[in-house]
N, C-alpha and C positions, 0 to 999 in steps of 0.2 A: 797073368798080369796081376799084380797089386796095385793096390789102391793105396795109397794113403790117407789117412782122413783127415779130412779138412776143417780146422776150427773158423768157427763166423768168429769176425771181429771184434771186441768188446761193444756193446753200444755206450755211445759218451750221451752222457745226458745232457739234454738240450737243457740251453738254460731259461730262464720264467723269459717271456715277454716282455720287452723295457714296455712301462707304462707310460707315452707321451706326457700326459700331464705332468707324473713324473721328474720328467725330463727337463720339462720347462720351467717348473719350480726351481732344479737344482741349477740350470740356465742362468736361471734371474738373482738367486742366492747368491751364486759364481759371482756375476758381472758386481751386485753390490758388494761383495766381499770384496774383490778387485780395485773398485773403487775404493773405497777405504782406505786397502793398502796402499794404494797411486795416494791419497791425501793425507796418509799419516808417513809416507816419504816426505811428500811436499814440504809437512809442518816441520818434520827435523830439518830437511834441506836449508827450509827457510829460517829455522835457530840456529843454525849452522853456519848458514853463510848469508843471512841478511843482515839488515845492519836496523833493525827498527826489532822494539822491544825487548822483552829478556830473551836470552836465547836458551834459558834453564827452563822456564815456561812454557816455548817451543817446541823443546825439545822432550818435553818429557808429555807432554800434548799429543806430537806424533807418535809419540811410543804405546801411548793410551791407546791413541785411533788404530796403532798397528797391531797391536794386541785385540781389539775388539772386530780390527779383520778376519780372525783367528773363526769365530765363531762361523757366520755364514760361510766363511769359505768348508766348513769343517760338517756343516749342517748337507751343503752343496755335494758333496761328497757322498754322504750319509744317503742323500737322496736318490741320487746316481745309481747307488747297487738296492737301491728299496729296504732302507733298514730303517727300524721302525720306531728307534730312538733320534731319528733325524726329526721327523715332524715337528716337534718340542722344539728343539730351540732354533726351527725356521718360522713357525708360527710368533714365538715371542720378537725374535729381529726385525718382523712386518710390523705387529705392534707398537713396538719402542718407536717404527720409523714413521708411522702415522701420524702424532703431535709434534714429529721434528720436522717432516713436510708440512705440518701446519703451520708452526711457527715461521718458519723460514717464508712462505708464503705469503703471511702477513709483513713482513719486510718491504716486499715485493720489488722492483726493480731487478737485476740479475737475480738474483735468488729467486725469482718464482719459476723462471725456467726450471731450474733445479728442482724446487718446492714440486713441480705439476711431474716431473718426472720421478721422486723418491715418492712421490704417493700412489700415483700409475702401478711404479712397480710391486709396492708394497699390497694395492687390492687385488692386484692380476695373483700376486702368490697367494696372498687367501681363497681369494678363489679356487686354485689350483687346489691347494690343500686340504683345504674341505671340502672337498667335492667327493661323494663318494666312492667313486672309483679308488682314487689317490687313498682314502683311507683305509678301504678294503686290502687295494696293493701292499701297504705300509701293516697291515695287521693290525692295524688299531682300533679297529672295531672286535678284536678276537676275544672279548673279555665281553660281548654283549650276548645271553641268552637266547637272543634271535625273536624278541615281542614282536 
């Protein structure tokens, strides 16, 4: 009788661990990035086809807002696969969104709802982000001597 011999499988290499924290960052990047985008449709929509103020203003308004979607959504992503140039410009987007839930707060009336929920969101990702795990996972602590 022969034998033939038998090769073992490749092993496929597992991939790292999602890091929840992670996860939740790129979560909340997503939904503000989303948002954006749904408000810088709205503001062309509404240069478009409303009938109050410029529609040049408008329209070039939402184009800002949709372009500046650009980033979280992009950061959101970055975070997802744990790459460790995402931190950076998720950590600034929570920033920038801190004195604009402030302000908007100070308005109060509709806008605080909003206000209480862009700031919410904004310290829950800090949180996330610095937390040491999350920067360990991200490699960004990979430059530190280990004091």
């Amino acid at each position: 009788m022969s034998r033939k011999h038998e090769t073992a499988p490749e092993a496929v290499p597992l991939a790292a661990p999602r890091i929840p924290r992670l996860t939740a960052a790129a979560a909340l990047a997503g939904l503000e990035g989303l948002a954006l985008a749904a408000g810088g449709v709205y503001l062309v929509a509404m240069g478009l086809f409303g009938h109050r103020g410029s529609t040049q203003t408008a329209v070039m308004g939402g184009l800002t807002v949709l372009a500046m979607a650009a980033l979280p959504l992009t950061a959101a992503y970055g975070l997802l696969r744990a790459r460790r140039w995402s931190r950076g410009p998720a950590l600034i987007i929570q920033l920038i969104a801190l004195p604009i839930a402030w302000t908007m707060g100070q308005n109060g009336g509709a806008l605080l709802a909003a206000a209480v929920a862009i700031g919410a969101a904004a310290l829950a990702e800090l949180v996330l982000l610095v937390h040491p795990a999350a920067t360990a996972a991200l490699g960004a602590d990979a430059g530190r001597d280990g004091d």
